[in-house]
PDB file of N, CA, C and O in Angstrom:
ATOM      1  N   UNK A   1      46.713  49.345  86.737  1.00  0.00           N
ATOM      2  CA  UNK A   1      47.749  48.372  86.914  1.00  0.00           C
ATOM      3  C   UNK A   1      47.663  47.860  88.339  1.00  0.00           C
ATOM      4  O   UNK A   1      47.880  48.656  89.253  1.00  0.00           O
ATOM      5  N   UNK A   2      47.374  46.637  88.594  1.00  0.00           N
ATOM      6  CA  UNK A   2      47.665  45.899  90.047  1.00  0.00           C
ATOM      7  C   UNK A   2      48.740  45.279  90.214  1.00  0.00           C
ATOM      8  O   UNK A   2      48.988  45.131  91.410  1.00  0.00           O
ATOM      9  N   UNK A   3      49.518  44.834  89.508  1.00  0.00           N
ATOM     10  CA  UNK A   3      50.953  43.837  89.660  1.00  0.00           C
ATOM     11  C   UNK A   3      51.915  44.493  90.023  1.00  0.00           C
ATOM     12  O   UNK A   3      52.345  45.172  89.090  1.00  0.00           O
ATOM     13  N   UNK A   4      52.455  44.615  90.928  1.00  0.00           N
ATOM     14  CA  UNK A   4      53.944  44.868  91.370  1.00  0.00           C
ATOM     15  C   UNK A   4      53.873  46.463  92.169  1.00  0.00           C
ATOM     16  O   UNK A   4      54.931  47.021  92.458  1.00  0.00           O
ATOM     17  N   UNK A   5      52.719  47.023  92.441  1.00  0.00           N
ATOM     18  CA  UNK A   5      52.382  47.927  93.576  1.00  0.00           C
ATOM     19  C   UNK A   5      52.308  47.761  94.558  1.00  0.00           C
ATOM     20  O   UNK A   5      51.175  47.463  94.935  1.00  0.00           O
ATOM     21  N   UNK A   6      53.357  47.828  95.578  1.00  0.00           N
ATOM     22  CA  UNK A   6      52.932  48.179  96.977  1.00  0.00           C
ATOM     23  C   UNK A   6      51.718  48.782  97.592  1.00  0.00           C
ATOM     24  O   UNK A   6      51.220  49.879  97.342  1.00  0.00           O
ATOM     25  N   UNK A   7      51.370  47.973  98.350  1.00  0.00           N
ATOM     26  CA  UNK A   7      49.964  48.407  99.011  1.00  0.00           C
ATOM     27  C   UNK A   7      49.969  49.694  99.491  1.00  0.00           C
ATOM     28  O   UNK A   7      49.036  50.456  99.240  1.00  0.00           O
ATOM     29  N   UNK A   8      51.287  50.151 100.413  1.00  0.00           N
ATOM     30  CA  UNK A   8      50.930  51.408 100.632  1.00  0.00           C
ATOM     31  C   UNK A   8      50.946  52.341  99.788  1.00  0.00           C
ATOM     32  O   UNK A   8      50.316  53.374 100.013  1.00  0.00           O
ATOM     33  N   UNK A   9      51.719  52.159  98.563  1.00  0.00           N
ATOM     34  CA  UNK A   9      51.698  52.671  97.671  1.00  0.00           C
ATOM     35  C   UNK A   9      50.293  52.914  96.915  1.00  0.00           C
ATOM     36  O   UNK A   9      49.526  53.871  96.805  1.00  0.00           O
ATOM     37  N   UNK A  10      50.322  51.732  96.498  1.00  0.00           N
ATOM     38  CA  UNK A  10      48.740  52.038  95.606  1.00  0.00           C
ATOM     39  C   UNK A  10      47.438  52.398  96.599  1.00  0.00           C
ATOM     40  O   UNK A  10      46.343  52.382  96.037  1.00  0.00           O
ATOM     41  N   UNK A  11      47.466  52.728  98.061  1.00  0.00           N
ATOM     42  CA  UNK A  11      46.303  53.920  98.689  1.00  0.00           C
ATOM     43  C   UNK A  11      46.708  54.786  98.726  1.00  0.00           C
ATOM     44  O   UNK A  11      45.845  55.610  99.029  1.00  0.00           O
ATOM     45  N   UNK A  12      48.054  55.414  98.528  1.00  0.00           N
ATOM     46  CA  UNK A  12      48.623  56.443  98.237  1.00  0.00           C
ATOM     47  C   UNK A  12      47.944  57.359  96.888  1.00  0.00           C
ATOM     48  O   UNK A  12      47.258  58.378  96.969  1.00  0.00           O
ATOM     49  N   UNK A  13      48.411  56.585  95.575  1.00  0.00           N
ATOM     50  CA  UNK A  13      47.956  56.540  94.667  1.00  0.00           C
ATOM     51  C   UNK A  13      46.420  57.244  94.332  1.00  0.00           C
ATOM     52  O   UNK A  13      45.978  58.273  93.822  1.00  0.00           O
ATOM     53  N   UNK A  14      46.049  56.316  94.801  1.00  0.00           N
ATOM     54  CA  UNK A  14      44.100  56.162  94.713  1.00  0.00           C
ATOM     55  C   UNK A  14      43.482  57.530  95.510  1.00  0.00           C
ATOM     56  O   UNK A  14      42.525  58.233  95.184  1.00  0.00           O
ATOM     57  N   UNK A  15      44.368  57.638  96.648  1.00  0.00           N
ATOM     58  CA  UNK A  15      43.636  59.015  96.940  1.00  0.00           C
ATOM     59  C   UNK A  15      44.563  60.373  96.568  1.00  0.00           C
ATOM     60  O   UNK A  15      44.603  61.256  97.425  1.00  0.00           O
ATOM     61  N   UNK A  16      45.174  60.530  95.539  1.00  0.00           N
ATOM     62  CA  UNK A  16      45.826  61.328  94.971  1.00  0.00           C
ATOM     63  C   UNK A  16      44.646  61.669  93.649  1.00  0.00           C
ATOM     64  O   UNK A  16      44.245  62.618  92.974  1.00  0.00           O
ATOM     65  N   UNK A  17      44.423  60.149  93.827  1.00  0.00           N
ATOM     66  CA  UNK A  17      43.769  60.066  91.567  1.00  0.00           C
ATOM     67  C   UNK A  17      42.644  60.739  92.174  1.00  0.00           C
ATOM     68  O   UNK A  17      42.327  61.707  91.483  1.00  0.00           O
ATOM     69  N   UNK A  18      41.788  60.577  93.380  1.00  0.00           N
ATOM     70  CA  UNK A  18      40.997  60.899  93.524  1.00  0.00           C
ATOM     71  C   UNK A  18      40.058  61.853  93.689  1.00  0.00           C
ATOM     72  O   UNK A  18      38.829  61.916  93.721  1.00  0.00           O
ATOM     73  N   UNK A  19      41.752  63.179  93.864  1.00  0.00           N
ATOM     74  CA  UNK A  19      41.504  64.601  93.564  1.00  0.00           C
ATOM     75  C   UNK A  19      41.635  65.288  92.299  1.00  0.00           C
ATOM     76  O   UNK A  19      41.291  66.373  91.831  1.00  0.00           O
ATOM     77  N   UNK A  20      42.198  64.360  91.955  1.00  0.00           N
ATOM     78  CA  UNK A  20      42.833  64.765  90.530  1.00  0.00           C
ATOM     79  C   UNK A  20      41.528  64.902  89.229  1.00  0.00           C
ATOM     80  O   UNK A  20      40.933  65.707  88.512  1.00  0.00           O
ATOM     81  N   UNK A  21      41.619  63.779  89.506  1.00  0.00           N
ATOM     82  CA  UNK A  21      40.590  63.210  87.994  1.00  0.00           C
ATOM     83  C   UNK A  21      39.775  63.953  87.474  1.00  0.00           C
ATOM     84  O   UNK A  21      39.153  64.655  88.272  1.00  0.00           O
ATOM     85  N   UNK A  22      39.517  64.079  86.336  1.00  0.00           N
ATOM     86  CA  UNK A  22      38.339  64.788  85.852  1.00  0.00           C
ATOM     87  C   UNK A  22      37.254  64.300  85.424  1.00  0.00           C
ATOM     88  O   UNK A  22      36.300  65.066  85.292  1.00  0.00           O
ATOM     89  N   UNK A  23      37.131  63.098  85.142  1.00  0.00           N
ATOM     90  CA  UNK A  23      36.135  62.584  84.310  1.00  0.00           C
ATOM     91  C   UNK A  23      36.781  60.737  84.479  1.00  0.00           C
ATOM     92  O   UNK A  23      37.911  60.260  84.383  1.00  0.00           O
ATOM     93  N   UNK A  24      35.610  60.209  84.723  1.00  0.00           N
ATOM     94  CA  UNK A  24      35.501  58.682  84.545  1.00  0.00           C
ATOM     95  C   UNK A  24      34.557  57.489  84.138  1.00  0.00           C
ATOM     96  O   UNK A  24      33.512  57.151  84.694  1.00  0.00           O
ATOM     97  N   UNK A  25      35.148  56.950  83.074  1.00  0.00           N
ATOM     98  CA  UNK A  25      33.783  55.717  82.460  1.00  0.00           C
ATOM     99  C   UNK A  25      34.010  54.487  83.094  1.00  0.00           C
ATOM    100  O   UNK A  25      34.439  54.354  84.240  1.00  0.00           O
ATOM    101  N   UNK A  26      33.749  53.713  82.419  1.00  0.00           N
ATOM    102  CA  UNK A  26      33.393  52.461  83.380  1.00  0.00           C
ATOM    103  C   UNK A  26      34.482  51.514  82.830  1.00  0.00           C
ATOM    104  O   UNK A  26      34.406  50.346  83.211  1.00  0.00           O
ATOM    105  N   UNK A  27      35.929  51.995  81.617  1.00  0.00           N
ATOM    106  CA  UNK A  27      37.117  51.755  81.056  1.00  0.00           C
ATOM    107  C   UNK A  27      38.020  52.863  81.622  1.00  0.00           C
ATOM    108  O   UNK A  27      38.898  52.438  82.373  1.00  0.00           O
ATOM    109  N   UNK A  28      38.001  53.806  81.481  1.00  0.00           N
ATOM    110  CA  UNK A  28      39.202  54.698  82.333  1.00  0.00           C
ATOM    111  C   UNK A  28      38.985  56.211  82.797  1.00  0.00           C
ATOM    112  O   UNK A  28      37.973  56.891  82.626  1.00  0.00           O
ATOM    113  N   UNK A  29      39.900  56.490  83.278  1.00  0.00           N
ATOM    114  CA  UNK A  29      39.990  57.498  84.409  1.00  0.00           C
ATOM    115  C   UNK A  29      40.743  58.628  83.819  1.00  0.00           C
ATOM    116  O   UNK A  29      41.946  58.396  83.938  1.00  0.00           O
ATOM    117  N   UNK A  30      40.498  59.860  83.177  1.00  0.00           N
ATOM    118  CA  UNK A  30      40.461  61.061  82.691  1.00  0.00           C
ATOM    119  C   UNK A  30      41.162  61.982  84.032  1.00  0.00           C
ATOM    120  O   UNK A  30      40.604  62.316  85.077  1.00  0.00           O
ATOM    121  N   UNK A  31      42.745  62.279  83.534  1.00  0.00           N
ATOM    122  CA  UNK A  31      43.079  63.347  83.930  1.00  0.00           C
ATOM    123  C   UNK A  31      43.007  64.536  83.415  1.00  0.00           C
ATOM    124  O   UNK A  31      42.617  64.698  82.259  1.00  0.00           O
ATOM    125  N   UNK A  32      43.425  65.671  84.307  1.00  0.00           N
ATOM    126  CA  UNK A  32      43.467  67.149  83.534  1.00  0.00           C
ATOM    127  C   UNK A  32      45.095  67.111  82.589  1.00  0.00           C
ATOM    128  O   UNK A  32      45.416  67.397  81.436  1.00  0.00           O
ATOM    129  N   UNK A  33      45.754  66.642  83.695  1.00  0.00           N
ATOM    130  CA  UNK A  33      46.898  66.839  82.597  1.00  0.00           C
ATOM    131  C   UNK A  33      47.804  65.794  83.074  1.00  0.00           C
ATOM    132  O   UNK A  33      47.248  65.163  83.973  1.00  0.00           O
ATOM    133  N   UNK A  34      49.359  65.226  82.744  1.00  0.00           N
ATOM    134  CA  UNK A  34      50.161  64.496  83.057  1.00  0.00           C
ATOM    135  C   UNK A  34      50.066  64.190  84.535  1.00  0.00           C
ATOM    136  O   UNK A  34      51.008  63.486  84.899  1.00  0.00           O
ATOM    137  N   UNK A  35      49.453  64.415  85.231  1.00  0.00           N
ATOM    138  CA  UNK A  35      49.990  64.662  87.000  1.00  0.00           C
ATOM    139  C   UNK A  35      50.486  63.424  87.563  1.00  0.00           C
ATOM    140  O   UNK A  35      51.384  63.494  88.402  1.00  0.00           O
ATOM    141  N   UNK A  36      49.998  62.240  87.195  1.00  0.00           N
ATOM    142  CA  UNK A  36      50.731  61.101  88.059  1.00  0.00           C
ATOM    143  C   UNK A  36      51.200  60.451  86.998  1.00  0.00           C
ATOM    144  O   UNK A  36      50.397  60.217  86.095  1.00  0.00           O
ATOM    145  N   UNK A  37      52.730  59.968  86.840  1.00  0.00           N
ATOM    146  CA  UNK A  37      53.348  59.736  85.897  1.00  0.00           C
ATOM    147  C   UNK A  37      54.308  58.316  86.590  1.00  0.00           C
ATOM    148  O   UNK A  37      54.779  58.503  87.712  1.00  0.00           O
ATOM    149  N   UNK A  38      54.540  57.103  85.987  1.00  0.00           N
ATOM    150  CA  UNK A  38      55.261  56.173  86.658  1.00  0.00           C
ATOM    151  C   UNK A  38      55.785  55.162  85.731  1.00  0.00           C
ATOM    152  O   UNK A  38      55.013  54.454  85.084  1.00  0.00           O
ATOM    153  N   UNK A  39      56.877  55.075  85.650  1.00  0.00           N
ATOM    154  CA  UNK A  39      57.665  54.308  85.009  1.00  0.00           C
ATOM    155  C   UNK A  39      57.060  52.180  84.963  1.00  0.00           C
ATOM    156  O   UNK A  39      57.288  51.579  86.013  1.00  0.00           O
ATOM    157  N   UNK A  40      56.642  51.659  84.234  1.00  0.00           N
ATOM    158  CA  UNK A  40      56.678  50.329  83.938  1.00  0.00           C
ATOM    159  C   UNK A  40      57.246  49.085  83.266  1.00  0.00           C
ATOM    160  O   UNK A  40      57.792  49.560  82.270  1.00  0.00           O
ATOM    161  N   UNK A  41      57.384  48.112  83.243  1.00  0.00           N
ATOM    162  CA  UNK A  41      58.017  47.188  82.448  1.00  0.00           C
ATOM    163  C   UNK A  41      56.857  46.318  81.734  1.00  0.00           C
ATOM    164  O   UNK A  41      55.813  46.174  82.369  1.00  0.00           O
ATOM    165  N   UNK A  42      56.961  45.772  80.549  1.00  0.00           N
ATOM    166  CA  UNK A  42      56.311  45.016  80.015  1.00  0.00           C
ATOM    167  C   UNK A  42      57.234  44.275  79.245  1.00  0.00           C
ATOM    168  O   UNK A  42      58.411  44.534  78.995  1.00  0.00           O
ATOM    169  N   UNK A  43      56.282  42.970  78.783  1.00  0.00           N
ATOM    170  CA  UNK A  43      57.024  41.922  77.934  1.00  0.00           C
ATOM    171  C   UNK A  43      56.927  42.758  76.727  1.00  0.00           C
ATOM    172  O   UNK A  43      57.910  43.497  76.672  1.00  0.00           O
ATOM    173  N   UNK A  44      56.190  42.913  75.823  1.00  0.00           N
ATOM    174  CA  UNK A  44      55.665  43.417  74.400  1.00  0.00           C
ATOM    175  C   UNK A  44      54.619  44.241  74.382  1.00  0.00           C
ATOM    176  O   UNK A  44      54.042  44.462  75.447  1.00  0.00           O
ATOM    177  N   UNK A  45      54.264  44.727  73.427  1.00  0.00           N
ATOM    178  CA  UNK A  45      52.848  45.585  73.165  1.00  0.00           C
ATOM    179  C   UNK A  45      52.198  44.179  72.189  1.00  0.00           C
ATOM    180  O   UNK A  45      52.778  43.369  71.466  1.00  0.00           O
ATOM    181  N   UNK A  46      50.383  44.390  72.654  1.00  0.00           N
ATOM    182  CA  UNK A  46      49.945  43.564  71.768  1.00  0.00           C
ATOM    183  C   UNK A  46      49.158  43.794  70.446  1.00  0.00           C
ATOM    184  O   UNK A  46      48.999  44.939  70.024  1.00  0.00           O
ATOM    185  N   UNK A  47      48.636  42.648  69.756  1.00  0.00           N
ATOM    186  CA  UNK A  47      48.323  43.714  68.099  1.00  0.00           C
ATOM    187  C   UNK A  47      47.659  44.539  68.148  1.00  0.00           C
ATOM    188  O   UNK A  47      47.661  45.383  67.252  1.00  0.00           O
ATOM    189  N   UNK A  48      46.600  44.640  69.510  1.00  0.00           N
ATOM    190  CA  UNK A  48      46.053  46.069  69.530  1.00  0.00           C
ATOM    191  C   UNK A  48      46.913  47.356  69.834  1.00  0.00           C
ATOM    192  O   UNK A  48      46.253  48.375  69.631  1.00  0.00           O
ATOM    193  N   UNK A  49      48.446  47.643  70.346  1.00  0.00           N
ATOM    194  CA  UNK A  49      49.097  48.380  70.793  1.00  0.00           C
ATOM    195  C   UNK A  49      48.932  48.357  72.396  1.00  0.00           C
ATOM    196  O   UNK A  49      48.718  49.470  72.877  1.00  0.00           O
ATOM    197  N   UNK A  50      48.968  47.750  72.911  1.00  0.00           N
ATOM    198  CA  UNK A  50      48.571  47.782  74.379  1.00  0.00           C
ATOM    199  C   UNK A  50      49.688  47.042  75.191  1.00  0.00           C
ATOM    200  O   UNK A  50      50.207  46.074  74.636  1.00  0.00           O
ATOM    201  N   UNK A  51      50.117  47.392  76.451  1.00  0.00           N
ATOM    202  CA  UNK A  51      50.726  46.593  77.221  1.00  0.00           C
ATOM    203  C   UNK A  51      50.554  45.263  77.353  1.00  0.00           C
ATOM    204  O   UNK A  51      49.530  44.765  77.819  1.00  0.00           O
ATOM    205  N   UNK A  52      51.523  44.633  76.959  1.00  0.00           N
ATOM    206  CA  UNK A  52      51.252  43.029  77.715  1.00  0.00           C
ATOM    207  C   UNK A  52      51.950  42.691  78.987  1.00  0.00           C
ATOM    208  O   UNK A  52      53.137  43.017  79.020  1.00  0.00           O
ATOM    209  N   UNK A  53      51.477  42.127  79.999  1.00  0.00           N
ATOM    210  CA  UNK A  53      51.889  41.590  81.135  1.00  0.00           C
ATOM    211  C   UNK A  53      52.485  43.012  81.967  1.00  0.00           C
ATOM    212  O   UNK A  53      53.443  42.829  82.718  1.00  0.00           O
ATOM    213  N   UNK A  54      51.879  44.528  81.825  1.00  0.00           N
ATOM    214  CA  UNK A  54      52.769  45.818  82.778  1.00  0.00           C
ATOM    215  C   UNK A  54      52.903  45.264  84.283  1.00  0.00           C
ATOM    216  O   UNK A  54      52.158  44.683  85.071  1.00  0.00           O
ATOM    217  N   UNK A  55      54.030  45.665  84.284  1.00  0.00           N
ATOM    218  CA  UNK A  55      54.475  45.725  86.228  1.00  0.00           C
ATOM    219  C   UNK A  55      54.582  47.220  86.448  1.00  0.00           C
ATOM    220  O   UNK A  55      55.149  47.812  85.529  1.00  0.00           O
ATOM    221  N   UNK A  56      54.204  47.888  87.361  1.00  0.00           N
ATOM    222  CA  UNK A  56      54.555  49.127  88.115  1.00  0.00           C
ATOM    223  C   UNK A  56      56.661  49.258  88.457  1.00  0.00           C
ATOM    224  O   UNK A  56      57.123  48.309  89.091  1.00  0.00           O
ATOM    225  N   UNK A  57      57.532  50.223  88.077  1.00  0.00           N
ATOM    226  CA  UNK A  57      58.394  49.731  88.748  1.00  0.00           C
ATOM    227  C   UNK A  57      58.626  51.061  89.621  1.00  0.00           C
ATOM    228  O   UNK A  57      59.031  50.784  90.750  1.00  0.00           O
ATOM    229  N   UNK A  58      58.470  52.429  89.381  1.00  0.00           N
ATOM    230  CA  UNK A  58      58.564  53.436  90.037  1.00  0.00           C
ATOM    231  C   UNK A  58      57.660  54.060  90.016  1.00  0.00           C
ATOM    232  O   UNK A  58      56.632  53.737  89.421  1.00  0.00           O
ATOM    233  N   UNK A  59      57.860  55.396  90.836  1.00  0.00           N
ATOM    234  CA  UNK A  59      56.914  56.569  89.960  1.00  0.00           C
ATOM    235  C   UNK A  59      58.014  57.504  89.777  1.00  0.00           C
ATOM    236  O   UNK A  59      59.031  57.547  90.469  1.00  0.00           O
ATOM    237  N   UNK A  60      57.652  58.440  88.535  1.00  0.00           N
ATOM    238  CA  UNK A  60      58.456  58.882  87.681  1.00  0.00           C
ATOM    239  C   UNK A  60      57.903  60.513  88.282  1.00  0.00           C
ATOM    240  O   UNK A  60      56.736  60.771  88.576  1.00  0.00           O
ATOM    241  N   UNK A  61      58.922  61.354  88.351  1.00  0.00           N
ATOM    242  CA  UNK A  61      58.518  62.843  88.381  1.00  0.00           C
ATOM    243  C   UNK A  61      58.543  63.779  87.369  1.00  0.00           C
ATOM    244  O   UNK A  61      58.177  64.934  87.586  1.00  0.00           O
TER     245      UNK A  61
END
């Protein structure tokens, strides 16, 4: 998600994921378990089931 992250936030982020992660393809980023968790808004899900238009609005504990 890039829309509605604070910059300091999202290098925050990135070097958190960066210890975390377990595994990554060239579509997404494999955690071990729940560890970074954050609340978003979207308009709808689309017919594939997917977010349309997500904003970041917190992070969630």
């Amino acid at each position: 998600m890039e829309l509605g992250v604070p910059p300091e936030t999202r290098k925050a982020v990135y070097a958190l994921a960066k210890m975390v992660k377990c595994k990554e393809t060239s579509d997404y980023v494999y955690f071990p378990n729940d560890s970074l968790k954050c609340k978003v808004k979207y308009r709808t899900l689309t017919k594939a089931g997917l977010l349309r238009l997500p904003s970041f609005v917190e992070f969630a504990i």
